[in-house]
C-alpha positions as CSV (number, residue, x, y, z in Angstrom):
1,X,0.0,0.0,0.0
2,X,1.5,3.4,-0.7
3,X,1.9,6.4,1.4
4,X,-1.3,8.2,2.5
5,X,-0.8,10.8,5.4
6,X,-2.6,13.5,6.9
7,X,-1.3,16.5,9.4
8,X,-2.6,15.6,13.2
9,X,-0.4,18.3,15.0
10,X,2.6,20.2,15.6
11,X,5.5,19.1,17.7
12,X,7.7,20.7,20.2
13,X,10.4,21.5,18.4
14,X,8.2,23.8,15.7
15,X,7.4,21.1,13.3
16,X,4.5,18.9,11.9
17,X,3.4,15.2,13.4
18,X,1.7,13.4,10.2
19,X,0.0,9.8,10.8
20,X,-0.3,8.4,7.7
21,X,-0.9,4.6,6.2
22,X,1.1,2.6,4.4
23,X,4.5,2.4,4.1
24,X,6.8,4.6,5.9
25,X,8.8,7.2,3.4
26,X,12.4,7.3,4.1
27,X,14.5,10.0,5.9
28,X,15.1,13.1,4.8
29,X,11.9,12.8,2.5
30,X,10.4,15.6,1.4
31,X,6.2,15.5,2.0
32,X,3.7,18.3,0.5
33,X,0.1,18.6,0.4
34,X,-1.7,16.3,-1.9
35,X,-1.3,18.5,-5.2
36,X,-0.3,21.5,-3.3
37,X,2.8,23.1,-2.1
38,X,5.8,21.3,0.3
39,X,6.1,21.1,3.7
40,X,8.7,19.6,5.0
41,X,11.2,16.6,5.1
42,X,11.3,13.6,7.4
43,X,13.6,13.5,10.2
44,X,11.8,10.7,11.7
45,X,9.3,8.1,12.4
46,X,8.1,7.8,16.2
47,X,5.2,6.0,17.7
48,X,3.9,2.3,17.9
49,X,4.0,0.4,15.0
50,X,0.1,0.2,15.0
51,X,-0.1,3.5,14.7
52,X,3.0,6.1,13.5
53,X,3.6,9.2,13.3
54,X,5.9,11.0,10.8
55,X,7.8,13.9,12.3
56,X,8.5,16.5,9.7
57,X,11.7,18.9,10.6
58,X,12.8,21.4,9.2
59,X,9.6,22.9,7.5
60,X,9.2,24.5,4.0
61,X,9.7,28.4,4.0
62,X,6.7,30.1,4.5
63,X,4.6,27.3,5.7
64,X,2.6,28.2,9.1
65,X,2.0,24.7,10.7
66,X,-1.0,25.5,12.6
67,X,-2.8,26.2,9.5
68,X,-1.5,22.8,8.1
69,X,-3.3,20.8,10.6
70,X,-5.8,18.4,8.7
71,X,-4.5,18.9,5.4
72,X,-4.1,15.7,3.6
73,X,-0.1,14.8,2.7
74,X,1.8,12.8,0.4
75,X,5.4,12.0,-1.0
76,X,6.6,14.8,-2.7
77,X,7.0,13.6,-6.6
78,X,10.8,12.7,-7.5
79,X,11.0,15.8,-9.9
80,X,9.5,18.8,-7.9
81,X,12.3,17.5,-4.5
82,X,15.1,17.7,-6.6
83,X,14.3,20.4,-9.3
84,X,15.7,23.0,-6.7
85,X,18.8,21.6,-7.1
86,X,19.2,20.5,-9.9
87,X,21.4,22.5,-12.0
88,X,20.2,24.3,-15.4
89,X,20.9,21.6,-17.9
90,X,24.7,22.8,-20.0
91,X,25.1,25.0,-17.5
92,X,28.6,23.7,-17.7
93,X,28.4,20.5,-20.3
94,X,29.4,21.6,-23.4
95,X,32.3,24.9,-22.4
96,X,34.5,23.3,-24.8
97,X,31.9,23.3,-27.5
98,X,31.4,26.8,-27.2
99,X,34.8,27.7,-27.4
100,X,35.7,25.6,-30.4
101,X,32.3,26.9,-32.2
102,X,31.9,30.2,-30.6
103,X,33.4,33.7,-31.6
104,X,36.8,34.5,-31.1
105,X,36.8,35.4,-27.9
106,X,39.2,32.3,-26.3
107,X,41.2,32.6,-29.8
108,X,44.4,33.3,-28.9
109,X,47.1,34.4,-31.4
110,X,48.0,31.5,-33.8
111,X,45.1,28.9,-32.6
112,X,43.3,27.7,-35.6
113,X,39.8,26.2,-36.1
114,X,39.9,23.0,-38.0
115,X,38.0,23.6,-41.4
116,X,36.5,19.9,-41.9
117,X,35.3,19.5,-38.2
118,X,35.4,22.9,-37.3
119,X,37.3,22.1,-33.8
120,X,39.3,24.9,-32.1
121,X,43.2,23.6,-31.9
122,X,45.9,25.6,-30.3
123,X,48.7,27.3,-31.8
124,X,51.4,24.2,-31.0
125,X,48.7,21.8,-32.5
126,X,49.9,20.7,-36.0
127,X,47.0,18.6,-36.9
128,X,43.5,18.9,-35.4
129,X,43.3,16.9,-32.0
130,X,39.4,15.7,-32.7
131,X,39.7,12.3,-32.4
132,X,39.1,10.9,-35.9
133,X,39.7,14.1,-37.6
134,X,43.5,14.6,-37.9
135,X,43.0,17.5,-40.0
136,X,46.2,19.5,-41.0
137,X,46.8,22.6,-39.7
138,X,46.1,25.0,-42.7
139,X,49.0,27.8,-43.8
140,X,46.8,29.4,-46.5
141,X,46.6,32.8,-47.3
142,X,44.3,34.8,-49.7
143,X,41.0,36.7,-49.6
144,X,38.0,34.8,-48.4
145,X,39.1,30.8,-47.7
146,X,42.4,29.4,-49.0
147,X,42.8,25.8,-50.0
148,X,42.1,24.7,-46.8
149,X,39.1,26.7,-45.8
150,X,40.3,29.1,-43.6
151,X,39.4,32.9,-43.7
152,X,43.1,35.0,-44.2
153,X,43.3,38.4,-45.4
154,X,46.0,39.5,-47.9
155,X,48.5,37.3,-48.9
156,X,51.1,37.5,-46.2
157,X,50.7,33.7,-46.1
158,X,52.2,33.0,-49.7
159,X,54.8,30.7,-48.9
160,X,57.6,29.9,-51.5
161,X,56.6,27.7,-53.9
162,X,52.9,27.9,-53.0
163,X,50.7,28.8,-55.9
164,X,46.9,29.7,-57.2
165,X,44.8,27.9,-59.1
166,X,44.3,29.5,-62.9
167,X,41.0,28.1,-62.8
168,X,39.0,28.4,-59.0
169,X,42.2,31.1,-57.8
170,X,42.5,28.6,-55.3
171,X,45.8,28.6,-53.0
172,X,47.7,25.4,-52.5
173,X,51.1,24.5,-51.3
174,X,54.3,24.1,-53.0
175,X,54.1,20.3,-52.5
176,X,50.2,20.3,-54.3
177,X,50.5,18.8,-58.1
178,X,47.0,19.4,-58.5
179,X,44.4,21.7,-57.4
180,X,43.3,20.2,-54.0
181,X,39.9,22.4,-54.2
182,X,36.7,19.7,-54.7
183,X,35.9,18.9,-58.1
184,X,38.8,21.2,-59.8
185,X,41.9,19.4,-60.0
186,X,43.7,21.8,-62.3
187,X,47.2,20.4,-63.0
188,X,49.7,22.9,-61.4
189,X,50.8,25.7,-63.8
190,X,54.5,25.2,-65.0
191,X,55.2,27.8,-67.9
192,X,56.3,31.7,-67.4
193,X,54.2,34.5,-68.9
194,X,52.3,37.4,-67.5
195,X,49.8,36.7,-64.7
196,X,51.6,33.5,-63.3
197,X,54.5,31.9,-63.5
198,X,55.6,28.2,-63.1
199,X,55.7,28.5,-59.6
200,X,52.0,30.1,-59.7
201,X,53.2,33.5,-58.4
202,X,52.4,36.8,-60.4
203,X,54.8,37.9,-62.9
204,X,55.0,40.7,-65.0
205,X,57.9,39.3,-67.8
206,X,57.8,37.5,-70.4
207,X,57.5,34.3,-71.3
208,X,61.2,32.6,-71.1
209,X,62.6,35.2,-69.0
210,X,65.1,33.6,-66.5
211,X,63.5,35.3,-63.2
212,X,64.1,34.5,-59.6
213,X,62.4,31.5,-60.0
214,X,64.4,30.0,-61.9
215,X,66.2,26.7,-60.2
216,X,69.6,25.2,-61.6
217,X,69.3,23.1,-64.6
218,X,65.8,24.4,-64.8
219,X,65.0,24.9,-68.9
220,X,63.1,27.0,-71.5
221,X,61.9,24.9,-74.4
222,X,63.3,26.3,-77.3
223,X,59.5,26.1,-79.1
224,X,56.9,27.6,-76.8
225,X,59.1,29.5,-74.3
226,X,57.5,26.9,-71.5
227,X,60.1,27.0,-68.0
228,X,60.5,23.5,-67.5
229,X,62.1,22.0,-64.0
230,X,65.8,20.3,-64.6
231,X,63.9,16.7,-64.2
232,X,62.2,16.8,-67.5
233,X,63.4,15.5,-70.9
234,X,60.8,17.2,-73.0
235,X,58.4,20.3,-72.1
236,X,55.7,19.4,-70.2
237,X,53.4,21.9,-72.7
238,X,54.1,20.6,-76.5
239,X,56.5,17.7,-76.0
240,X,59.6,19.3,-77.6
241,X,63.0,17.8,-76.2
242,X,65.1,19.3,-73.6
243,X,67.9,20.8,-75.6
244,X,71.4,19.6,-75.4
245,X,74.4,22.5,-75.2
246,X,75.6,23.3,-78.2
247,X,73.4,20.8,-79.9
248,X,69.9,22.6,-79.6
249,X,66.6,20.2,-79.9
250,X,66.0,17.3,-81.5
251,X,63.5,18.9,-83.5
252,X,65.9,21.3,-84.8
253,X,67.4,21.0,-88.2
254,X,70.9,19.3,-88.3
255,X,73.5,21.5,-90.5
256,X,74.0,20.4,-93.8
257,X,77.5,18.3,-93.8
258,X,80.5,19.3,-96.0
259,X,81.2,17.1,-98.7
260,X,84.1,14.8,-97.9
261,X,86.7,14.8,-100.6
262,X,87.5,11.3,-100.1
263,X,84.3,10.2,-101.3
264,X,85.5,11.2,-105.1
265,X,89.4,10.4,-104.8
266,X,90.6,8.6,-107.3
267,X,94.4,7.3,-107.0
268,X,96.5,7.7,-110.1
269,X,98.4,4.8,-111.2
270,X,97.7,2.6,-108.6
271,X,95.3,-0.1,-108.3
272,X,94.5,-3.4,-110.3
273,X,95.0,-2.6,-114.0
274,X,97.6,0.3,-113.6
275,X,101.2,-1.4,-112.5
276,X,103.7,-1.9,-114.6
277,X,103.6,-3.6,-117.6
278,X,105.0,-6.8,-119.0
């Protein structure tokens, strides 16, 4: 049978005497009346066992016993006894949440926010410490986002080497052979010219000008003025072959060879047919 209790009294020491039927609610329960508000909690239960009497001690704030005599009582429900105390829920869950997706206002000077998952990292943090992200830490420069998503202003972040995409103006690194933006993949520029050169950096000379770019053994084909890295054998832009020293392309014309005058020598008296005679 459950709990059913009704206020007989006060006590001596200021608080509520309840008899109820049933079975007993524990220490330190909290009891209120039937659908109303509480009154107190149970510091103990006193009397014979035929009939008890539920002491309640301390009471609620505001509550004046006297006029609480008669009124019926019962457990207080599980959520009104502990809603009190019960903090506001992410009060605190979550903190780290809100500074990795927040404004900048934990940001300190070279943290970076992850640009797949969007996770705050610190400035020491060379890939992103989500756990199956591991996200490298972007270098990118360039209005707007840069190859790896990041807002940057200016192009202070232009490393050496590092070039734009002459398609989606997309920056990528040095190391980059391809466009790394989704759904581009634009080969990495190699020839000279106005706009870009082969290391994707502006430039203002012409094509086959021998700028700062310019590596040892590094080439211009000989056809369309392409800048060609030291590696290749032919231009990587009409297939023409490296040019030897001295010797220019293989699609270059050979001189024309001097005749050799041995090809029409003819010895005199010598031979079969011209010794001496019989």
């Amino acid at each position: 049978m459950s709990f059913e209790g009704r206020v007989s009294g006060e006590s001596h020491e200021g608080g509520l005497l309840v008899s109820f039927e049933g079975k007993a609610p524990r220490l330190g329960a909290r009891l209120c009346i039937v659908g109303g508000k509480p009154l107190g909690k149970v510091e103990t239960v006193l009397g014979p066992a035929d009939d008890p009497l539920v002491h309640l001690f301390p009471l609620a704030n505001g509550i004046d016993g006297s006029k609480a005599i008669g009124s019926p009582v019962e457990i207080a429900p599980r959520h009104r006894r502990e809603s009190s105390n019960r903090r506001p829920m992410n009060s605190h869950r979550g903190k780290k949440d809100w500074s990795q997706n927040s404004g900048n206002s934990r940001m300190k000077s070279g943290d970076w926010v992850c640009p797949k998952c969007k996770n705050h990292n610190f400035a020491n943090k060379k890939v992103c410490n989500r756990t199956g992200c591991e996200e490298p830490k972007p270098r990118g420069g360039g209005r707007g986002r840069d190859s790896r998503g990041q807002r940057s202003f200016g192009g202070s972040n232009m490393k050496s080497g590092d070039w734009n995409c002459p398609k989606c103006k997309n920056h990528n690194f040095a190391n980059k052979k391809v466009c790394n933006r989704t759904g581009c993949e634009e080969p990495k520029p190699r020839g000279g010219g106005r706009g870009r050169d082969s290391r994707g950096h502006k430039s203002g000379k012409p094509r086959g000008f021998s700028d700062s770019n310019m590596k040892p053994g590094d080439w211009n084909c000989p056809k369309c003025k392409n800048h060609n890295f030291a590696k290749r054998e032919v231009c990587n832009r009409c297939d023409t072959r490296k040019p030897v020293e001295g010797k220019g392309s293989r699609k270059t014309k050979g001189r024309q060879r001097r005749p050799n005058p041995r090809d029409n020598w003819n010895p005199r008296g010598r031979g079969r047919g011209h010794g001496r005679g019989r």
